[in-house]
Structure formats: structure tokens, C-alpha cells
C-alpha positions in Angstrom: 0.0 0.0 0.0 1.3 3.6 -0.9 1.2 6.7 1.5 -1.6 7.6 -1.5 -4.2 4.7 -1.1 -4.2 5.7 2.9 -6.5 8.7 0.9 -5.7 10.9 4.2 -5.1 15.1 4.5 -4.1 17.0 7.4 -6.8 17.1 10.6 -6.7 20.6 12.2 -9.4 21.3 14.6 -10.3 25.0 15.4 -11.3 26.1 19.3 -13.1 29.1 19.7 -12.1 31.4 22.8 -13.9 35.0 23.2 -11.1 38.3 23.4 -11.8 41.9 24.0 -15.3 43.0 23.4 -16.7 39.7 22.4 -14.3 39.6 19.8 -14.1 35.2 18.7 -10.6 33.9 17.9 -10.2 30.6 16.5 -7.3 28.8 17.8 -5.5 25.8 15.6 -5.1 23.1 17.9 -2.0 22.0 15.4 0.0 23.8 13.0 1.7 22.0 9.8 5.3 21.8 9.6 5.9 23.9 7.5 4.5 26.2 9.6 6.5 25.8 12.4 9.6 26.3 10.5 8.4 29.8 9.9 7.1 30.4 13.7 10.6 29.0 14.7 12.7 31.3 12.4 10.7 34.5 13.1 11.1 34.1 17.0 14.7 33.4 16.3 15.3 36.3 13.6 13.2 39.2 16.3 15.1 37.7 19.2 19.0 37.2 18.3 21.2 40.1 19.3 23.1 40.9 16.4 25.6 42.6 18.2 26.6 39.7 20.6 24.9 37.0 18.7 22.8 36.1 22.2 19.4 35.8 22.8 17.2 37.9 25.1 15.1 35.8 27.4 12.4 38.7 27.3 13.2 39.2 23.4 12.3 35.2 23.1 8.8 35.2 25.2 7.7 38.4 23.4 7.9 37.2 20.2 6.9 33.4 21.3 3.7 34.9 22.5 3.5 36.9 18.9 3.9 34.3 17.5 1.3 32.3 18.7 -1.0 35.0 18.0 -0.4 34.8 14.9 0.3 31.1 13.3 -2.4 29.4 15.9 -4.8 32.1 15.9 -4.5 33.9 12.9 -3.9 37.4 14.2 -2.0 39.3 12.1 0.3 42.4 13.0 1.5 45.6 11.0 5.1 45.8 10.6 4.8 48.6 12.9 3.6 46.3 15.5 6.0 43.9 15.4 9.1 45.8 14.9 8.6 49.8 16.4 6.1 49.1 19.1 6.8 45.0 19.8 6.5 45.8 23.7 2.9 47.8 23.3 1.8 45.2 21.2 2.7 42.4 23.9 1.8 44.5 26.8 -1.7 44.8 25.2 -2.7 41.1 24.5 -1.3 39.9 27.6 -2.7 42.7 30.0 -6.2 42.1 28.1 -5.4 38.2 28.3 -5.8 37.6 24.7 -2.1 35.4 25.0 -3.1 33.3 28.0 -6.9 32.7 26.4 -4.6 31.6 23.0 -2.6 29.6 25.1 -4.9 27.2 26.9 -7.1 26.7 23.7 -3.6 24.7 22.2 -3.4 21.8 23.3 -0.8 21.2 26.0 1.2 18.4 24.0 1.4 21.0 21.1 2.3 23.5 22.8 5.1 22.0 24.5 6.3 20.4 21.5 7.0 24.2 20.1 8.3 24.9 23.1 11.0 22.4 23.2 11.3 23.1 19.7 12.3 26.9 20.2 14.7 26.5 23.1 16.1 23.8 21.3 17.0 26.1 18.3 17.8 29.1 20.1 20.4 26.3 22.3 22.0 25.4 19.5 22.1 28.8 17.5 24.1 30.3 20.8 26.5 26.9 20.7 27.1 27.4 17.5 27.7 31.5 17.7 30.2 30.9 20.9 31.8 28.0 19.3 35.2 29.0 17.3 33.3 28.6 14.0 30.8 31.0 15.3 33.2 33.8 16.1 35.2 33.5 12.8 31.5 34.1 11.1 30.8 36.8 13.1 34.3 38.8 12.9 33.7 38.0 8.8 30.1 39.6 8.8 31.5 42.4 11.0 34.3 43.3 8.5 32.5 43.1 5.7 33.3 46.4 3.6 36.8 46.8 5.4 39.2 46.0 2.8 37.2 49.1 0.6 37.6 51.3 3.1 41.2 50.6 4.0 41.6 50.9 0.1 40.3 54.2 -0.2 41.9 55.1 3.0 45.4 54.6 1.3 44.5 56.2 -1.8 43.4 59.1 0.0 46.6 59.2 2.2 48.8 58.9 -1.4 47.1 61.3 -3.2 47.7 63.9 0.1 44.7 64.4 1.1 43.1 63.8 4.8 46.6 63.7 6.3 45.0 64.0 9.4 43.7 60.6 8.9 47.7 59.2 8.2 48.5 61.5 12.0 45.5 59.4 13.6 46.5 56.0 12.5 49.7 56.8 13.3 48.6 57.5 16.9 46.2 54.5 17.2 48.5 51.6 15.7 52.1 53.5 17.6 55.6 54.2 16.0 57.3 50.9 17.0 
């Protein structure tokens, strides 16, 4: 028998939960995979510091509880919302318990299945970013336009002009 003959789709059931002023949400009580490879990935792209290549604890549960807005009940944000005003946004489904009503509607398997699923890939995101490999990436991302700007730099400083700049290096890398 083929996967075909089993003749079977996807079941998603749908719970209803009331928000606001009567407002009705329905909440997935599964999301497809593919689907959680995109709610993984945009909790990981909002919450890695690109800086210090950590992540925020605060940054992770902010845009976990987005998330789950969005993907298991269909919310979806402005750009504005998500990026400018992330913390107003959280601050205002979870004061008006619109996070903890999405919450319990998931099932609790599910839910901790994503979960596990998110610290597991934000645990081995940091490995990897304070492993040796990690750091070599980072320094490589970081100098990325250097060698142009050292270029035009020495052009600069042969052609005379900016001689300041030749008196400041001079002071920054010593006379030794």
C-alpha cells in the first residue's frame, strides 16, 4: 500500500475562545510543519542580538507569545507592531489576556512540543555563535566592507589628502 491509497489530509481542529469586546478567535489546535519552520525562524530572527549573537530571554517570550497570536490564531500584526512598538503590542494582549486565552485553547502536547522546539534552536544557535566557528563568522560579517575602506583610505593618504587621517592612525596603531 502507498502513503496515497491511505487517501488521508491533514486534521486541524479549530477552538473558539472570546477576546476583548466579544471579539471570537479561532485557535489551531495543530500547525503544519511547515509552519512551524516559519514560527521557529521568526522568533529566532526578532530575538538574536546581532551585536553579541545572544538571545534575550524577554526578546524570546515576546515574540513566542506573537507568534502564537499569529500562526495558531490567525492574528496578524503591522510591521509597525512587530518591529517599532513590539512591547505595546505584547503588553496589550497579555494585559487584556488575549495570549493566556490563545494559550490554553492549544493543546498542551502542542504547545510544548514548540516549546522544546524553540529553546532547542535558540540552544543550538548560541553553541554554534560561541563556538570558534561562530566567532570566525561573526568577525567575517562584521568586517565586511573593510578592505574598501582601508583601500580608499590609502589612496586618500597617497594622493595627500586627509593627512590628518595618516596622524590618527599613526597614533592609534604607535611608531614601533
Amino acid at each position: 500500500m502507498t502513503f496515497k491509497d491511505l487517501e488521508l489530509e491533514p486534521k486541524i481542529g479549530y477552538t473558539e475562545v472570546k477576546v476583548g469586546d466579544g471579539k471570537i478567535l479561532k485557535v489551531a489546535d495543530y500547525l503544519p510543519i511547515v509552519d512551524k519552520g516559519n514560527f521557529i525562524t521568526f522568533i529566532v530572527d526578532l530575538s538574536l542580538d546581532d551585536t553579541t549573537g545572544c538571545f534575550s530571554p524577554v526578546r524570546v517570550e515576546t515574540y513566542f507569545a506573537i507568534a502564537l497570536c499569529r500562526w495558531y490564531a490567525g492574528l496578524s500584526f503591522d510591521e509597525e507592531d512587530v518591529h517599532d512598538n513590539i512591547a505595546k503590542t505584547y503588553d496589550t494582549l497579555e494585559t487584556n489576556g488575549v495570549i493566556d486565552a490563545i494559550r490554553s485553547a492549544i493543546p498542551q502536547e502542542e504547545l510544548c512540543f514548540m516549546e522544546d522546539l524553540v529553546k532547542d534552536t535558540i540552544k543550538d544557535i548560541a553553541r554554534y555563535n560561541s563556538s570558534a566557528a561562530g566567532i570566525i563568522q561573526m568577525m567575517n560579517q562584521n568586517a565586511g566592507g573593510l578592505n574598501e575602506q582601508i583601500t580608499d583610505m590609502l589612496n586618500k593618504i597617497k594622493n595627500g589628502e586627509n593627512l590628518e587621517t595618516l596622524s590618527v592612525i599613526k597614533d592609534v596603531v604607535g611608531t614601533d
